[in-house]
Every structure is written in structure tokens, then in C-alpha cells.
C-alpha positions in Angstrom: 91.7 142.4 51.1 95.2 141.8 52.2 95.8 139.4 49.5 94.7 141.7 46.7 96.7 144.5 47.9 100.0 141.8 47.8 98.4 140.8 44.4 98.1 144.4 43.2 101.8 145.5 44.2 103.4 142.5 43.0 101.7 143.4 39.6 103.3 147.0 39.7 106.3 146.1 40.7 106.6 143.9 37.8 105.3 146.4 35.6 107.7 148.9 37.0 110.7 146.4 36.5 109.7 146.1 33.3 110.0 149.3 32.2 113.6 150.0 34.0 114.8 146.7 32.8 113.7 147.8 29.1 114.9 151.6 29.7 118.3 149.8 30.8 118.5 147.5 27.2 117.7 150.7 25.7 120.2 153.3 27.3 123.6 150.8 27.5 122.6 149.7 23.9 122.3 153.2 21.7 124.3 155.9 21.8 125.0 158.9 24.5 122.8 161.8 23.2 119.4 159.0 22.8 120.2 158.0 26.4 119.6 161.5 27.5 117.0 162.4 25.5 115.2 158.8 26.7 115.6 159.8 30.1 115.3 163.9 29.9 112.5 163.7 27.9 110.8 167.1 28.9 113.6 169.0 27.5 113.4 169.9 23.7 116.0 166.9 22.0 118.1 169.4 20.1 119.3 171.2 23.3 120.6 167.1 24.3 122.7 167.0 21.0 126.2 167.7 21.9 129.3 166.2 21.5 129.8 164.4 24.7 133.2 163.0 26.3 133.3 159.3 26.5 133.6 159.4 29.9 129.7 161.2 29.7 128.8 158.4 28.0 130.1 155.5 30.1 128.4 157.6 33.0 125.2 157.2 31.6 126.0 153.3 30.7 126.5 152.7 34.0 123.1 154.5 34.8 121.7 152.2 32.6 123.4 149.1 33.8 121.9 150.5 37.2 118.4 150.7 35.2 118.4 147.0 34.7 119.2 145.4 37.3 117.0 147.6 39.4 114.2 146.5 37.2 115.4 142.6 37.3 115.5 142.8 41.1 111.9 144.2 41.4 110.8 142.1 38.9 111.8 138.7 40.9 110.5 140.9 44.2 107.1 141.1 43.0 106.6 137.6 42.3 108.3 136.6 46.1 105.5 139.5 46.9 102.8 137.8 44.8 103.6 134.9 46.7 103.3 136.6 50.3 106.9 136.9 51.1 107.0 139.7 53.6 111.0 140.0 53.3 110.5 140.9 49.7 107.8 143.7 50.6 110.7 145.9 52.4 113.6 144.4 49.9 111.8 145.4 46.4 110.2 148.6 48.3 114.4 149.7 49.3 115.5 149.0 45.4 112.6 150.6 43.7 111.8 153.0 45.9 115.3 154.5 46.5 116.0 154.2 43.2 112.8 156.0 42.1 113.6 158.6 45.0 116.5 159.9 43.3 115.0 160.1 39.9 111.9 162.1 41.7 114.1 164.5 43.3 116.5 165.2 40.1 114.7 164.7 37.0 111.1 165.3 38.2 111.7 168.1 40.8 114.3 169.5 38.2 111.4 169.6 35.5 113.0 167.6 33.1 110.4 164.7 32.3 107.4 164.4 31.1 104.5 162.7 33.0 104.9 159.0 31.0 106.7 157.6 31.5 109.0 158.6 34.4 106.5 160.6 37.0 103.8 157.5 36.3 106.6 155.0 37.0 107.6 157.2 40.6 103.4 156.5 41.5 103.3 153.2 40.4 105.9 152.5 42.9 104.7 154.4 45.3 101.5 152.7 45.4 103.1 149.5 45.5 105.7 150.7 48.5 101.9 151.8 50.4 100.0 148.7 49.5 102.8 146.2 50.3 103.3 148.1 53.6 99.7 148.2 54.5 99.8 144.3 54.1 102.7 143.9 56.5 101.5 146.2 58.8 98.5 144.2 59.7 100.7 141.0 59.2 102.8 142.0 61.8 99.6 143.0 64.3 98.0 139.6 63.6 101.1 138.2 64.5 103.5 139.7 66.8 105.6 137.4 67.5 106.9 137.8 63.5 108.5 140.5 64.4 111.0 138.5 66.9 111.9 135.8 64.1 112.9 138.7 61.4 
């Protein structure tokens, strides 16, 4: 059961770095206004249309730089995962997760996406944080003396 749960988040977080990788491409390559509408995507596209300062937009390149390399680090975690590294369980769960905490509380909790696919990426990585940590859990009680070699 362990190993499915490893199998399962590893799959996640590679869908999940996926998607961030790809929203990254997306935001650094087009033009200010898309970005925001890519990422706000709740609110109604006109009300996104502005004429924004370039210092807006390289804000919003660097979120997307951020965007990619998040999603290339999870990606290369959840195949260490998939492999039963337990380092990788708490270094992908800190880059997705804290990365998908801050979109959660300022775009979600601010009401400004929709469900797909911004609030389904936040469970998706939210599973995989549970499942992964679950798994290491019990790693750890079948062998304690892991903990004194971390």
C-alpha cells in the first residue's frame, strides 16, 4: 500500500509540474494582459485589459520564471519519489506546496480563479503532500533509526 501511495504522488506531482512548467512557457512567452487573464481567470478578461507599466509586466515574467522552475523541480521530485527517495517527499512537498500555498491564499481565497485549473492543481498537491507523508511516516516507524542518519 505504501508503494502505491509513493506511486500515486509521484504521478501528481508530475502532473502538477506539468502544468506550472507549461503555465510558466505560457506567461514569460505572451504578453502582460494574457498573463493575467491566464492566471486570474475568474475575473471577466476585459476588466484585465489595461495598459500596464513594464515594470507590471516584468513582475509577472518573473512570476512565471518562478512558474517553471517550480514545475521542473517537482517534476524531477516525483520521479526521485517514484523511486522511494524519502528526501524528495519533504523537498518537492516544500516547493509545491509553498508555492501552491501562496496561490491558495491570494488568488483562491481572493476569488479570483476558477476551479480548473488553479483550485484542482492546490488538491492535487495536496494529496500528494498527504500521501507522500503518510509513506514516510510509517517509513520512519519501521525504521527509527532513519531518523538519526537524516
Amino acid at each position: 500500500m505504501m508503494r502505491v501511495s509513493l506511486m500515486v504522488s509521484a504521478v501528481l506531482w508530475i502532473v502538477w509540474g506539468l502544468v506550472h512548467a507549461f503555465a510558466g512557457v505560457m506567461i514569460v512567452s505572451g504578453n502582460t494582459v494574457s498573463g493575467f487573464q491566464a492566471i486570474a481567470d475568474a475575473v471577466p478578461p476585459a476588466q484585465l485589459e489595461a495598459a500596464y507599466h513594464s515594470a507590471v509586466g516584468a513582475v509577472l515574467n518573473q512570476h512565471g520564471w518562478n512558474l517553471l522552475w517550480f514545475g521542473v523541480v517537482t517534476i524531477v521530485g516525483g520521479i526521485f519519489i517514484w523511486r522511494g527517495n524519502m528526501t524528495a517527499i519533504w523537498v518537492t512537498a516544500m516547493v509545491g506546496g509553498l508555492a501552491d500555498l501562496g496561490y491558495f491564499i491570494f488568488i483562491d481565497l481572493g476569488g479570483h480563479a476558477k476551479f480548473f485549473p488553479g483550485t484542482l492543481m492546490t488538491l492535487i498537491s495536496a494529496t500528494a503532500i498527504v500521501l507522500s507523508m503518510w509513506v514516510w511516516v510509517c517509513h520512519l516507524r519501521a525504521q527509527p533509526s532513519a531518523l538519526r542518519q537524516i
